[in-house]
C-alpha positions as MATLAB code, in Angstrom:
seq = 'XXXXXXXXXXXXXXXXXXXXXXXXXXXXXXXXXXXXXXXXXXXXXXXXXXXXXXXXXXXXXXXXXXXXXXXXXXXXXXXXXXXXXXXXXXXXXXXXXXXXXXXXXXXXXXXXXXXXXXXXXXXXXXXXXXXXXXXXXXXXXXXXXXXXXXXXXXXXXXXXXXXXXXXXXXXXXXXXXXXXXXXXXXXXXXXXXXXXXXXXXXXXXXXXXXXXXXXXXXXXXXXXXXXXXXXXXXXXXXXXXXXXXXXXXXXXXXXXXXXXXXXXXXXXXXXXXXXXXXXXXXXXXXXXXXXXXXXXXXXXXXXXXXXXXXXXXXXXXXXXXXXXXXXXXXXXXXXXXXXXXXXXXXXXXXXXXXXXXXXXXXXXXXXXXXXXXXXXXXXXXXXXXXXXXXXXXXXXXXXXXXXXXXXXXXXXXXXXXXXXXXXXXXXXXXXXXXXXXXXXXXXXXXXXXXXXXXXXXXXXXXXXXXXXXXXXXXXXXXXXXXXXXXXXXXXXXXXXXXXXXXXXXXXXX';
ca = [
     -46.618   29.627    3.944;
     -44.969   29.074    0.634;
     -46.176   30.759   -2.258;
     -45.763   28.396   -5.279;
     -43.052   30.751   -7.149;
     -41.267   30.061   -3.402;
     -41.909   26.751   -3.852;
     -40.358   26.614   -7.587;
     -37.361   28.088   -6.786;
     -36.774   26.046   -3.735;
     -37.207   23.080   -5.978;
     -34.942   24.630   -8.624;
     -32.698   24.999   -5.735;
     -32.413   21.846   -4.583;
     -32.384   20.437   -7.817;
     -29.226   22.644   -8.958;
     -27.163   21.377   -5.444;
     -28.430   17.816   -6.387;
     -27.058   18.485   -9.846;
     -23.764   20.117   -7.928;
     -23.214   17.198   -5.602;
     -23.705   14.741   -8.614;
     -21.568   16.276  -10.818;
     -19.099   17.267   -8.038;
     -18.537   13.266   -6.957;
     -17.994   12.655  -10.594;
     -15.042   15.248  -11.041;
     -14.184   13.846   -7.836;
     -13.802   10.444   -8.760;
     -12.548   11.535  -12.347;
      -9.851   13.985  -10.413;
      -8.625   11.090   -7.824;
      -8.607    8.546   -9.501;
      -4.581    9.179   -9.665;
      -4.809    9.095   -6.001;
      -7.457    6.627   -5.019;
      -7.159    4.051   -8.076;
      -5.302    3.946  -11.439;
      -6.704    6.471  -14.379;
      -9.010    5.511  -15.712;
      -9.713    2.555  -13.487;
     -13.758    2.029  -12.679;
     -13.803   -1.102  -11.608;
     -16.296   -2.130   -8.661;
     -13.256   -2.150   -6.291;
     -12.109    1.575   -6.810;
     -16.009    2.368   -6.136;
     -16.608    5.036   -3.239;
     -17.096    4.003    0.209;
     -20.578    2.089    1.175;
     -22.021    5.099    3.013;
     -20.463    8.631    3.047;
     -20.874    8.066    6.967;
     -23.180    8.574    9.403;
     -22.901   12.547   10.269;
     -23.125   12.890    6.420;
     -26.394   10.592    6.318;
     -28.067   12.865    8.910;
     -26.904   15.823    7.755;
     -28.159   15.291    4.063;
     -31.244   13.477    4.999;
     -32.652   16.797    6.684;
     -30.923   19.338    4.444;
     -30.265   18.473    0.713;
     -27.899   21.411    0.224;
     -25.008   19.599    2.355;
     -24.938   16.977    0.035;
     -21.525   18.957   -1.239;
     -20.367   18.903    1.918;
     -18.419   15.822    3.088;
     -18.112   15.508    7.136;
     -17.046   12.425    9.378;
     -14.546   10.651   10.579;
     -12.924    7.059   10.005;
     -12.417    4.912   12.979;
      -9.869    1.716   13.143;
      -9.497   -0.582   15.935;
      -7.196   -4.004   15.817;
      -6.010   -6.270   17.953;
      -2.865   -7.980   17.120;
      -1.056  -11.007   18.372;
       2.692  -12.160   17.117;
       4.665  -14.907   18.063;
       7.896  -14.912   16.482;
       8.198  -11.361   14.660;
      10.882   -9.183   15.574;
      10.105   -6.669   18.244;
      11.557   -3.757   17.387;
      14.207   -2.414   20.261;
      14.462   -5.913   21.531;
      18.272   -6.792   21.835;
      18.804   -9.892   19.654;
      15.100   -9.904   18.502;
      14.587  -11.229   14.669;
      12.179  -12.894   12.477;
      11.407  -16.520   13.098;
      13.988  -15.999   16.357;
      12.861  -19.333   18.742;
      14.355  -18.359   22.132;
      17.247  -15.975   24.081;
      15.018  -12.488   23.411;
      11.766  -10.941   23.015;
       9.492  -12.568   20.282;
       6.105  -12.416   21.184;
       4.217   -8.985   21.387;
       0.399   -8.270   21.598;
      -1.206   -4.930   21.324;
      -4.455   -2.874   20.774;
      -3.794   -0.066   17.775;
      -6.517    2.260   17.001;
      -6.794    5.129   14.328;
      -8.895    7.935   14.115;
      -9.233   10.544   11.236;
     -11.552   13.214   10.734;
     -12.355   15.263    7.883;
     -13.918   18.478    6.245;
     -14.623   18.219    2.244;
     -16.189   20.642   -0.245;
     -17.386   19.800   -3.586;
     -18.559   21.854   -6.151;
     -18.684   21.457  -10.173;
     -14.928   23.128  -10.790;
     -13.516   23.203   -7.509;
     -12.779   20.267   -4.222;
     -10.952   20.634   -1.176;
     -10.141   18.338    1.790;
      -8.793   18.669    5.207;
      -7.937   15.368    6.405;
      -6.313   14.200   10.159;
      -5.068   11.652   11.591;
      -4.076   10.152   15.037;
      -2.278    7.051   15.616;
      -1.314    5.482   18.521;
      -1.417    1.934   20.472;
      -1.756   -0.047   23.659;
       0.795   -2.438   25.041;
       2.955   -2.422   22.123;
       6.061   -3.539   23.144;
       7.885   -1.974   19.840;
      10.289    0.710   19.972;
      10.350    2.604   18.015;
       6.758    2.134   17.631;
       5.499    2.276   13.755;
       2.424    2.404   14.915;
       2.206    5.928   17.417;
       1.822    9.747   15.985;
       0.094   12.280   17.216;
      -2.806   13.763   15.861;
      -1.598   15.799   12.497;
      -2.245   16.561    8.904;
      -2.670   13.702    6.694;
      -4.089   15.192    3.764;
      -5.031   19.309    2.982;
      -5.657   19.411   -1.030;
      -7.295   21.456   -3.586;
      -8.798   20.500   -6.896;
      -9.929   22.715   -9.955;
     -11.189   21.038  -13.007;
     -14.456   18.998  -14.752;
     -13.623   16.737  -17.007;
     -17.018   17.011  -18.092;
     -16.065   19.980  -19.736;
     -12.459   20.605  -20.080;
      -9.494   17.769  -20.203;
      -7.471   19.254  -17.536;
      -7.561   19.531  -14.002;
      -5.141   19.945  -11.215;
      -4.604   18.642   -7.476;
      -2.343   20.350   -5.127;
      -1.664   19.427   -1.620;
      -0.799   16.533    1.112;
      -2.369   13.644   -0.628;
      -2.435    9.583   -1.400;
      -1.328    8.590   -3.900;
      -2.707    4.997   -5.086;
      -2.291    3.990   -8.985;
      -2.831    0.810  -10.736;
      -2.928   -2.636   -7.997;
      -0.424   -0.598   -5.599;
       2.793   -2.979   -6.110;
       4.978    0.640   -6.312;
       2.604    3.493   -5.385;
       0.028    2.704   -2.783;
      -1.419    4.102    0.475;
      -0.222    1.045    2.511;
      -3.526    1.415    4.749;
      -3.035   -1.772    6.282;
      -1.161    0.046    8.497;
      -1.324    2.243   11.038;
      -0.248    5.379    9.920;
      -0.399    4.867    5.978;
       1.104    6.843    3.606;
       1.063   10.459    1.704;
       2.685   12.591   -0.379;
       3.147   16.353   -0.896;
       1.910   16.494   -4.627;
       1.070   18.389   -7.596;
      -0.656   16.762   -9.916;
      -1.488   17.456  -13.422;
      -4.307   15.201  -15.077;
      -5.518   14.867  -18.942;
      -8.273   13.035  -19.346;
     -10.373   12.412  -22.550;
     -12.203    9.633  -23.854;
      -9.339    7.987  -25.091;
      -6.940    7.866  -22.123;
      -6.205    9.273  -18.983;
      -2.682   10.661  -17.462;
      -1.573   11.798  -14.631;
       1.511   13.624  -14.420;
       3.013   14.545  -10.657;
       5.578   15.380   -8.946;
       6.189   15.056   -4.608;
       7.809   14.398   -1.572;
       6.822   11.232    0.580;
       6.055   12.496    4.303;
       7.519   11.495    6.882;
       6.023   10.394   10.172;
       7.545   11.911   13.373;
       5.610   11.264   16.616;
       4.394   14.597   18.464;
       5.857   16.873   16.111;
       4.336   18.019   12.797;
       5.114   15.421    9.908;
       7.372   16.970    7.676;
       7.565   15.734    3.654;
      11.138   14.449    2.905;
      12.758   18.070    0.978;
      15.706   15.588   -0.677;
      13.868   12.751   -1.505;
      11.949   13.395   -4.437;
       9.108   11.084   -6.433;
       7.914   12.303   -9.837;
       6.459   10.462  -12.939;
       3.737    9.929  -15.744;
       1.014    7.442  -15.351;
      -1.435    6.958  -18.136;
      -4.827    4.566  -18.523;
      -6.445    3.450  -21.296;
      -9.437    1.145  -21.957;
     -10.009    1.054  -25.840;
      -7.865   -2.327  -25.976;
     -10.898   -4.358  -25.837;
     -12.026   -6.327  -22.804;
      -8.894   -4.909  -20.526;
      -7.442   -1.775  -18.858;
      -4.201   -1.277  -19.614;
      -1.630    1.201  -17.803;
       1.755    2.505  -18.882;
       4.172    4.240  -16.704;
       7.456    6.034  -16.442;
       8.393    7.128  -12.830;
      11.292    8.460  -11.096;
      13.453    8.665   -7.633;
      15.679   11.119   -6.658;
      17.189   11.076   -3.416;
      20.518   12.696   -2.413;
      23.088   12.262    0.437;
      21.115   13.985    2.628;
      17.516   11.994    2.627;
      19.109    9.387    4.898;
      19.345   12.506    7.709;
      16.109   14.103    6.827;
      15.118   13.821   10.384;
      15.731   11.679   13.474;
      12.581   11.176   14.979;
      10.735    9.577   11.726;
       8.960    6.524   12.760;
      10.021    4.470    9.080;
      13.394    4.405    7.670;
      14.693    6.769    5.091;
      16.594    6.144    1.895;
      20.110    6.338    1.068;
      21.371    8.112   -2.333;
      19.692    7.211   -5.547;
      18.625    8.091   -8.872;
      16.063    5.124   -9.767;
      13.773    5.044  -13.044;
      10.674    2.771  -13.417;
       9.196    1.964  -16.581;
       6.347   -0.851  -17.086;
       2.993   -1.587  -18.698;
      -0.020   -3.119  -16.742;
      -2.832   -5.109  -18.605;
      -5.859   -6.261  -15.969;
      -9.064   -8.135  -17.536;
     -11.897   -5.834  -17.032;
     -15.015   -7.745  -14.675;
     -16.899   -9.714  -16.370;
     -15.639   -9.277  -20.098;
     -13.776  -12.797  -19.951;
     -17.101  -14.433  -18.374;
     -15.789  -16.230  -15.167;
     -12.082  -15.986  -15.997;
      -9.862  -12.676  -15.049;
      -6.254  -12.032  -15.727;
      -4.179   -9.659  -14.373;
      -0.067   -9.227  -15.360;
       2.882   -6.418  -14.579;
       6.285   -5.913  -16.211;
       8.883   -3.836  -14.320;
      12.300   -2.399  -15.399;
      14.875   -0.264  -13.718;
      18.121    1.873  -14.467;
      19.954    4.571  -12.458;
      21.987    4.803  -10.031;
      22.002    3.309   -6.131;
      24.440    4.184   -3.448;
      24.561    1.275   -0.765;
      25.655    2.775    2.443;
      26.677   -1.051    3.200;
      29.117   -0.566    1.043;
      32.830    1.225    1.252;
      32.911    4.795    0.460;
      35.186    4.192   -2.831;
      32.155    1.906   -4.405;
      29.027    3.476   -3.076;
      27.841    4.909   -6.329;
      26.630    1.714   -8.320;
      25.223    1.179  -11.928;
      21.205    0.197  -10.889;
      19.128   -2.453  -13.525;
      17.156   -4.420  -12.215;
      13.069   -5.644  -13.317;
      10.187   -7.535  -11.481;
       7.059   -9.264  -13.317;
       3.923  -10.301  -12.268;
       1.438  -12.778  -13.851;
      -2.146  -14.054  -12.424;
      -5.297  -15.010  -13.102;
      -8.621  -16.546  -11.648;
     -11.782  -18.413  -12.202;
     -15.087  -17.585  -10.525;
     -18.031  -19.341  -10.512;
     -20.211  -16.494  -10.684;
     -23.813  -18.851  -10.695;
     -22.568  -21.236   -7.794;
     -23.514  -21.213   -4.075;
     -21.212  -18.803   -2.166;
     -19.619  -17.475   -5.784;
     -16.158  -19.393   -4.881;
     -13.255  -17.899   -6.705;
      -9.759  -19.654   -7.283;
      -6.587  -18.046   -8.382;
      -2.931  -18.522   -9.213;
      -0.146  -15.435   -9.207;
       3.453  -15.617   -9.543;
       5.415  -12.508   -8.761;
       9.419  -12.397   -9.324;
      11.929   -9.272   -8.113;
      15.556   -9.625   -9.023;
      18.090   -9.615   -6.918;
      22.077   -8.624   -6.637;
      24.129  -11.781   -7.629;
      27.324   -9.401   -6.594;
      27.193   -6.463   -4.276;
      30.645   -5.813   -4.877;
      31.160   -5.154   -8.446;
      29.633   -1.955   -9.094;
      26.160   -3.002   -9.751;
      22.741   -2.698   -8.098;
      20.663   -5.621   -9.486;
      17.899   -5.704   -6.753;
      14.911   -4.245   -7.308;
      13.650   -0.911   -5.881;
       9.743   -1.464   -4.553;
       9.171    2.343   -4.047;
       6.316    3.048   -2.509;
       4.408    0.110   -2.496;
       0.938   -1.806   -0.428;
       2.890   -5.113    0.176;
       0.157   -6.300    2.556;
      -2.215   -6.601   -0.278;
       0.386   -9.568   -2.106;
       3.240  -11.145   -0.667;
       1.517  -12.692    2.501;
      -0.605  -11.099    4.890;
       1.553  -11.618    7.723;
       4.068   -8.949    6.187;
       7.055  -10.104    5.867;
       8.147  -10.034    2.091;
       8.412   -6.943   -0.526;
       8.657   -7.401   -4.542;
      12.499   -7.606   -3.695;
      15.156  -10.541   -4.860;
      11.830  -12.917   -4.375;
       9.787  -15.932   -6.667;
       6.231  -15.930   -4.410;
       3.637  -18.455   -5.893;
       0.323  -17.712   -4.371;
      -2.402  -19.821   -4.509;
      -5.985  -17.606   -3.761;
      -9.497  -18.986   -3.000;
     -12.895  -17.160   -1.589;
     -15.907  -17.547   -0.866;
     -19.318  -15.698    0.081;
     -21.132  -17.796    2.637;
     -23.581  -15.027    3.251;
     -24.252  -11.674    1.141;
     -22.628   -9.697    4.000;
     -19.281  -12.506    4.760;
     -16.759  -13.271    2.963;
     -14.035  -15.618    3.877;
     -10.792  -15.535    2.166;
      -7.681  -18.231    2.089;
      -4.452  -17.925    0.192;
      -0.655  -20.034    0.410;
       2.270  -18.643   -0.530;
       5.634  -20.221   -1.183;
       8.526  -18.047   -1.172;
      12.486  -18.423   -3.013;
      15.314  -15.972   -2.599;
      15.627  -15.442   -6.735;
      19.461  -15.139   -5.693;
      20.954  -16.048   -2.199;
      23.944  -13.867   -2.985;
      21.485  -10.656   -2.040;
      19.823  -10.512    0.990;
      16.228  -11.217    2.466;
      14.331   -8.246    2.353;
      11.623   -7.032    4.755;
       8.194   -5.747    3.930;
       9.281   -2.587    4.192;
      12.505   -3.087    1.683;
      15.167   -3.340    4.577;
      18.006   -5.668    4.365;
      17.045   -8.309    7.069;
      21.205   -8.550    8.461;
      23.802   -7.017    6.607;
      26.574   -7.363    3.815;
      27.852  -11.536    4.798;
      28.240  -12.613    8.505;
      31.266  -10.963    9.212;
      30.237   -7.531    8.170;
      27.324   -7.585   10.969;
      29.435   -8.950   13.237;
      27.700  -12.568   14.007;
      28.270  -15.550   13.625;
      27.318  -17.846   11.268;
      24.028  -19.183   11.470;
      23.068  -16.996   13.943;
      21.497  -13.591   12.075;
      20.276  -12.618    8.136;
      23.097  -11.846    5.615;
      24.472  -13.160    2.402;
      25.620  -16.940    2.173;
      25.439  -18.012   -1.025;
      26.021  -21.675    0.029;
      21.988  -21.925    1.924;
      19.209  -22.786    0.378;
      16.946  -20.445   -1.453;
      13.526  -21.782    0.120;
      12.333  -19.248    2.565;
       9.138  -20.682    3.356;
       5.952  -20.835    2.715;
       2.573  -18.688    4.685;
      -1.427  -19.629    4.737;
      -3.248  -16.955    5.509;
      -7.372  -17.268    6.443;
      -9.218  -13.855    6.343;
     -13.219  -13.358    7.581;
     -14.980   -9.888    6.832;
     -17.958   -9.278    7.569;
     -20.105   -6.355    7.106;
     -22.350   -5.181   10.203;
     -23.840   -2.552    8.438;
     -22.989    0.411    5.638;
     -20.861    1.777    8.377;
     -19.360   -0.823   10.242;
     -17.391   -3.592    9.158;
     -15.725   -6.419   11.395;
     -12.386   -8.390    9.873;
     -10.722  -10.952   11.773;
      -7.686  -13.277   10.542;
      -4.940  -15.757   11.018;
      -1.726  -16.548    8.978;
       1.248  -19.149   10.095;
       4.640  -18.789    8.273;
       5.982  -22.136    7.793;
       9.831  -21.083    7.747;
      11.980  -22.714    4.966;
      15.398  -24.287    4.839;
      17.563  -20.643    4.347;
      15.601  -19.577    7.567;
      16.361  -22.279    9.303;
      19.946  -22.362    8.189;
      20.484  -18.513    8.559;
      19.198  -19.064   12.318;
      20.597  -22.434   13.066;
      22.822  -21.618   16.023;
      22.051  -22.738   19.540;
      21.761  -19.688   20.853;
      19.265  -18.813   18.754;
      17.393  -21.396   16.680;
      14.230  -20.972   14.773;
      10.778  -21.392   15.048;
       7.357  -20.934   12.593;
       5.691  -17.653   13.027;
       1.528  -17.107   14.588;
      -0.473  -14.113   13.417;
      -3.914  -13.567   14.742;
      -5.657  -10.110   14.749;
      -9.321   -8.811   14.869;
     -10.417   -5.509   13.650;
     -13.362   -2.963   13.320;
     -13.719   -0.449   11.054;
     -16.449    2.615   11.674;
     -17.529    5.262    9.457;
     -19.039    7.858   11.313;
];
């Protein structure tokens, strides 16, 4: 039986790991948000997940002293179907290909990662895996397959609370501002991390994160390795005293030598070739609800450095690099309406090389961007020698669904540079005779076709089963344009719209 000095302290107890756990998710949130949203960013979307998961619910439900403990593990299952998307490994196989090789694939991918977090007032830590893998894929390489292995392992030691600086150290995400150049890219299968330090100031005035890392590199059944010549580094600050807006300013840079491109040969992704690339830009998004039903949201870019094309002959690999994007958007909700429709307009531009053969590098360098998030869900465009108007629209038929439609219409801003892939890769090579094809039957640079690429609708359906499950199913249909069909026009291999239709569940257990 408890005496009631027994019973004080256990209250006192509980109270004090209540305090812990409360104070511990705030230097939490304060500490990531470098890694899970842009400083100083508190906006509903960066908000932590639903439910910590359903271990974690039973656990602190019967124990109140594991509430700084964080245990469970994320569960992803999609079906995917793709007619007309290049199968990787496929002789012959492209984009938008209509007939002579392999152009329709359909495949189960699943993703499983488990964790072990500890939270306490001045200290965090995090032991994150992940496995990968698919069924019937018909890709290969595969993008989608690794074997079960680190994704993140980090340390933390600060409180903002009481002292401006903290520090993170480890295999991390990395995730600032609206993730056009540093995002997790969780859409797919594997995502994306970083071996980091990072440094963070944060007061009442600002917040700043300064890093420095190595993008890892995914290689199937063998420990992923971060890239040792390939080197990310930057500043990223946040401030919200401009009134009504969050505003971010930026300086990053790339370093990559001759060796990156050899790093390893079993990586799943390509690697880069030589470069020295610095990004510098400012980022001004409406805060919710301070512009009543109206938001805004706009990005400026700009490059210099140094890019060596490996496209290009040995004598003139080493080119001058400037280059800028911008991005401009904003949207109207009716926030008192039935189903809260919302309707939005973007434009995003990327410039792109008008000559690749006089010393210059004019396209721009996407880094280490989430491109399924904004240039069609179907993923086939990066912020890369592009003009993408996107028209967006949802609605919220029921507290729990929301249904989401968006068009895009997509320009080559210069058809002497090529058509880039989601993933930044020249789709062809330097002019038909460099790859060896013949005209009209592969990608490359002919400044006499159209600029039109196309255009994509996209129609998205989530719906939340509970805290911790979530069901998502959609549908997109590239509508190809006049340089696609011109770029493909031969007989032997024509060119046809592309289908996307997937369904996926996400689980938080």
């Amino acid at each position: 039986m408890e005496t009631p000095l027994n019973q004080q302290t256990k209250h006192s107890c509980v109270k004090h790991v209540r305090k812990v756990s409360l104070t511990a998710s705030c230097v939490a949130s304060l500490i990531s948000l470098g890694v899970n949203a842009s400083p100083g960013d508190y906006s509903p979307t960066t908000a932590a997940r639903p439910s910590p998961g359903m271990i974690n619910e039973l656990l602190r439900q019967n124990d109140p002293y594991m509430a700084a403990w964080d245990l469970g593990v994320m569960t992803r299952l999609r079906y995917e179907v793709k007619d007309n998307f290049a199968v990787a490994g496929s002789p012959g196989s492209l984009d938008f290909r209509d007939h002579g090789a392999n152009e329709h694939n359909d495949y189960l991918i699943y993703r499983i990662k488990p964790r072990v977090g500890y939270t306490a007032s001045w200290f965090s830590a995090m032991v994150e895996g992940r496995h990968s893998g698919s069924i019937g894929d018909e890709r290969n390489p595969n993008p989608d397959d690794d074997s079960m292995d680190l994704y993140q392992a980090y340390v933390t030691v600060g409180n903002h609370k009481e002292f401006p600086l903290s520090l993170k150290v480890g295999r991390q995400e990395m995730i600032y501002g609206d993730e056009r150049l540093i995002g997790g890219s969780d859409f797919t299968n594997l995502g994306r991390t970083f071996d980091a330090a990072k440094l963070r100031w944060q007061n009442e005035w600002f917040g700043a994160d300064f890093f420095t890392s190595k993008v890892v590199v995914p290689d199937n059944h063998n420990f992923n390795e971060s890239n040792d010549y390939d080197w990310f580094s930057g500043v990223y600050a946040t401030t919200k005293k401009i009134p009504k807006q969050t505003t971010d300013i930026y300086f990053l840079s790339r370093n990559a030598n001759n060796q990156a491109i050899n790093f390893q040969t079993g990586q799943t992704g390509g690697l880069p070739s030589a470069r020295d690339i610095y990004t510098y830009g400012i980022r001004m998004k409406s805060n919710p609800g301070d512009w009543g039903n109206w938001d805004y949201s706009t990005e400026l870019m700009g490059q210099f450095g140094h890019f060596n094309d490996p496209l290009l002959a040995a004598a003139k690999r080493s080119l001058d690099h400037e280059a800028f994007a911008a991005v401009a958007g904003f949207g109207y909700t009716w926030n008192k309406a039935d189903y809260t429709p919302r309707l939005g307009l973007e434009y995003s531009f990327a410039t792109g090389d008008s000559n690749p053969t006089d010393g210059k590098h004019t396209t721009f360098e996407n880094l280490f961007p989430t491109n399924h998030k904004f240039y069609g869900f179907m993923d086939f465009i990066s912020l890369q020698n592009i003009h993408d108007i996107r028209l967006l629209s949802s609605i919220k038929p029921l507290p729990r669904l929301t249904l989401q439609a968006e068009g895009h219409g997509f320009w080559l801003a210069d058809t002497h540079d090529s058509f880039y892939n989601v993933a930044g890769a020249r789709r062809g090579g330097i002019g038909s005779t460099s790859t060896g094809a013949a005209a009209g039957s592969n990608y490359g640079i002919n400044p006499g076709y159209s600029s039109y690429v196309g255009s994509e609708l996209d129609i998205i359906a989530t719906y939340a089963i509970s805290p911790v499950a979530a069901l998502q199913a959609g549908y997109g249909h590239f509508f190809r344009g006049d340089y696609i069909k011109e770029s493909l026009s031969s007989n032997k291999v024509g060119s046809t719209d592309a289908n996307w239709v997937y369904l996926q569940l996400n689980l938080s257990f």
